[in-house]
C-alpha positions, 0 to 999 in steps of 0.5 A: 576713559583716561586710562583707555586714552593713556593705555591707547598712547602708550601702545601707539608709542611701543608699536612705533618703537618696535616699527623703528627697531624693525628697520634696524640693518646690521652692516659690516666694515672690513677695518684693517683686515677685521669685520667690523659692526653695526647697527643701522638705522635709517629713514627712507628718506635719507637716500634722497634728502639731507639726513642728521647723523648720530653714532651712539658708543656702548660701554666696555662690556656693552653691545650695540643691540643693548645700545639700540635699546637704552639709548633708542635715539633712532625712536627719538629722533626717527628722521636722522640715521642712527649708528650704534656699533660694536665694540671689540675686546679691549683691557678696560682702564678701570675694569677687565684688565684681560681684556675679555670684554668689548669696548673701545680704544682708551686714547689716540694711538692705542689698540692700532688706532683700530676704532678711529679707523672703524669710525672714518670708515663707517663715516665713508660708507655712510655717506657714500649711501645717504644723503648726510648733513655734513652740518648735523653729525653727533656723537655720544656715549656712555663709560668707555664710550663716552670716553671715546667720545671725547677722543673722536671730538679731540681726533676728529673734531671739525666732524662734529656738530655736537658731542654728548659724552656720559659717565666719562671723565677725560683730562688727556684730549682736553687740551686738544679739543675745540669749543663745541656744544657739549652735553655731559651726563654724571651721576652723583653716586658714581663710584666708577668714573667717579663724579669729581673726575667728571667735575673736574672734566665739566669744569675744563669744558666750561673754560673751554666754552668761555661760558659765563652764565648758567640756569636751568636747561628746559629740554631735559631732567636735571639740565642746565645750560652754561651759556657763553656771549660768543661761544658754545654752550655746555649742557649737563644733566647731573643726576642722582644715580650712579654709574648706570646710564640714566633714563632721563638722558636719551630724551635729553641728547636727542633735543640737544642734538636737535638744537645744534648744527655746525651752522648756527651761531652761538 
C-alpha cells in the first residue's frame, strides 16, 4: 500500500516536471548584431499579475537545456518566470584557454561586455512582456556562471533581490558589491574553483553583510545562515562534493529566493 502511494507521488511529481518542461519557450535577442538564447519559462499568469523573475547561468561548457534540467527552479518555483540562457564561446580562466566552449564573460569589460548587454536586453523584453515584480528579481549560477553572478551583483546590483552564486570564488567585484542576501554554494572537494578561494569569497560576503551570528539554516541540506541586526544575510550550503553542482542546491535556491524581496527588512 505504501509503495502504491509513494509510486502515485512520484508520478505526480514527474508528470508535473514534464507539463512545466512543456511550457519552456525558446526566445531569441538580437545583442549587437548577435542572436542570442534562451529558455523561457512562464506561468500564464505572468501577463496579468506580478511575476517573480529568476535567470539561471550554465557553466563553461554548459548549455541552457542542461541547465532547465539540473536546476529545474521553473518545477520549484513554477509561479515565477525562469530564464536559462545561452552562453556563447569564450576562453575559460581555469579550463579551455581556445575558447572552444560556451560560457560567460569572466569581468565587467571583457568579450565586448557581450553578456551584461545580453542581460539588460533579456531584461527589456521580459518585462515589456509580463507583468515583472521589479522587487523579486534573482539571479544564480554555477562555475563560470556563477561568476557572472557576481559580476551582474557588482554591475547591476540594485536589480536584484537576492543573488545565488555556486562553485565560484570571486575577489575582483567584491569590493564593488552592495549587501544583498546571498546563498553561495561550495564543495569541500572541489579541485577546480578551489574551496579556499571560495572561503575566502564567503568570508568577504560575510564582512559585507555585517553578520554577526551564525545556526543552521532549516530550509536546505547543509545550510547555514550568518545573519545580521541591520543588515542582510548570507546563506551557504558547503557540501561534501566536488566541482559538480549538487542536488541538494536547486530546492535550496528556490526557498531562499522566496524569502527574499528588495521589500523586506532585515
Amino acid at each position: 500500500m505504501r509503495t502504491h502511494f509513494l509510486l502515485s507521488i512520484g508520478l505526480v511529481f514527474i508528470a508535473g516536471r514534464l507539463a512545466a518542461q512543456d511550457q519552456a519557450n525558446l526566445r531569441h535577442f538580437s545583442v549587437d548584431q548577435t542572436q542570442r538564447e534562451a529558455l523561457v519559462f512562464a506561468p500564464s499568469k505572468a501577463k496579468m499579475e506580478k511575476t517573480p523573475l529568476v535567470f539561471v547561468f550554465h557553466g563553461h561548457g554548459g548549455t541552457m537545456k542542461n541547465a532547465s534540467s539540473s536546476f529545474h527552479l521553473h518545477t520549484l518555483w513554477p509561479e515565477s518566470i525562469v530564464v536559462y540562457p545561452q552562453g556563447l564561446k569564450t576562453p575559460g580562466r581555469l579550463t579551455d584557454p581556445e575558447g572552444n566552449r560556451s560560457g560567460w564573460q569572466a569581468r565587467a569589460g571583457t568579450e565586448n561586455n557581450r553578456d551584461l548587454k545580453f542581460f539588460d536586453k533579456m531584461l527589456e523584453e521580459l518585462k515589456s512582456e509580463y507583468q515583472v515584480d521589479e522587487n523579486r528579481i534573482y539571479a544564480t549560477g554555477h562555475s563560470n556562471g556563477g561568476g557572472f553572478t557576481y559580476i551582474l551583483w557588482a554591475e547591476r546590483s540594485d536589480i536584484f533581490a537576492a543573488m545565488a552564486p555556486s562553485a565560484s570564488a570571486r575577489f575582483r567585484e567584491l569590493g564593488a558589491l552592495k549587501p544583498k542576501p546571498v546563498l553561495h554554494i561550495a564543495g569541500e572537494g572541489d579541485r577546480l574553483v578551489k574551496y579556499e578561494w571560495q572561503k575566502m569569497t564567503i568570508e568577504t560576503l560575510k564582512t559585507l553583510n555585517r553578520t554577526n551570528s551564525v545556526k543552521d539554516w532549516p530550509k536546505g541540506k547543509y545550510c547555514k545562515i550568518y545573519e545580521s541586526e541591520n543588515g542582510p544575510p548570507v546563506v551557504t550550503l558547503i557540501h561534501p562534493g566536488g566541482h559538480q553542482f549538487n542536488r541538494e542546491a536547486p530546492a535550496a535556491i528556490a526557498a531562499f529566493f522566496k524569502e527574499y524581496s528588495k521589500t523586506k527588512k532585515p
